[in-house]
C-alpha positions in Angstrom: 72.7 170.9 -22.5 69.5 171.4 -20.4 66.8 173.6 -22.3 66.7 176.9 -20.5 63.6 178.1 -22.7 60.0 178.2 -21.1 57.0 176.9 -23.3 56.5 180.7 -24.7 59.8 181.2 -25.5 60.8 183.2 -22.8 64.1 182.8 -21.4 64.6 182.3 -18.1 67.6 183.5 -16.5 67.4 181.9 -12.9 66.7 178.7 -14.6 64.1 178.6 -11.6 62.1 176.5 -14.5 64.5 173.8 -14.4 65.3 173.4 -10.8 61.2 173.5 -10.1 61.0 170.4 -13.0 64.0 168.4 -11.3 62.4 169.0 -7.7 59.3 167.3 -9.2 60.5 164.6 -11.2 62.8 163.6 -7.8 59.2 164.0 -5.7 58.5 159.9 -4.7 62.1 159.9 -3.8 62.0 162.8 -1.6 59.4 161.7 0.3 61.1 158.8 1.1 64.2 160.9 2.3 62.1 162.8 4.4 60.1 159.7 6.1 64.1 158.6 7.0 65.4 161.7 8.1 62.5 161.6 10.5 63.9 159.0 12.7 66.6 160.5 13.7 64.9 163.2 14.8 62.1 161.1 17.2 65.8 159.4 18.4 66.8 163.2 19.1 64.3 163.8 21.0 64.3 161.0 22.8 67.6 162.0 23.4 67.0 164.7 25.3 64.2 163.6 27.5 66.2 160.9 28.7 69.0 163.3 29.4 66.6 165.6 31.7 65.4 162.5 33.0 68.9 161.3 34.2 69.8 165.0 35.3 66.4 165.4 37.3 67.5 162.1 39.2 70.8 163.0 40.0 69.3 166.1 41.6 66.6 164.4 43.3 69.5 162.5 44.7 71.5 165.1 45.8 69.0 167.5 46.8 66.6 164.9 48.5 68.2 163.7 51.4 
């Protein structure tokens, strides 16, 4: 059973203590997480620009002649 006292004594009812103490002790993992989860998101983008690209083409093509 997790402790849900604070160094006082005091209780804390949120256990806000707790999640703030798991959130640190997980830190060197999370920043890993977040270096991945940043890939996807350049390939989003990416994404998208080619997408304008194509669509900006098409047009050209249509439009141009």
């Amino acid at each position: 059973m997790a402790n849900t006292q604070g160094p006082q004594g005091n209780h804390d009812p949120a256990g806000s203590t707790q999640m703030f103490r798991a959130f640190v002790d997980e830190g060197p993992q999370g920043g890993r997480q977040q270096a991945a989860s940043s890939g996807p998101r350049i390939g989003l983008i990416l994404g998208v620009v080619v997408a304008v690209a194509v669509v900006a083409a098409v047009a050209w093509l249509a439009f141009g002649k």
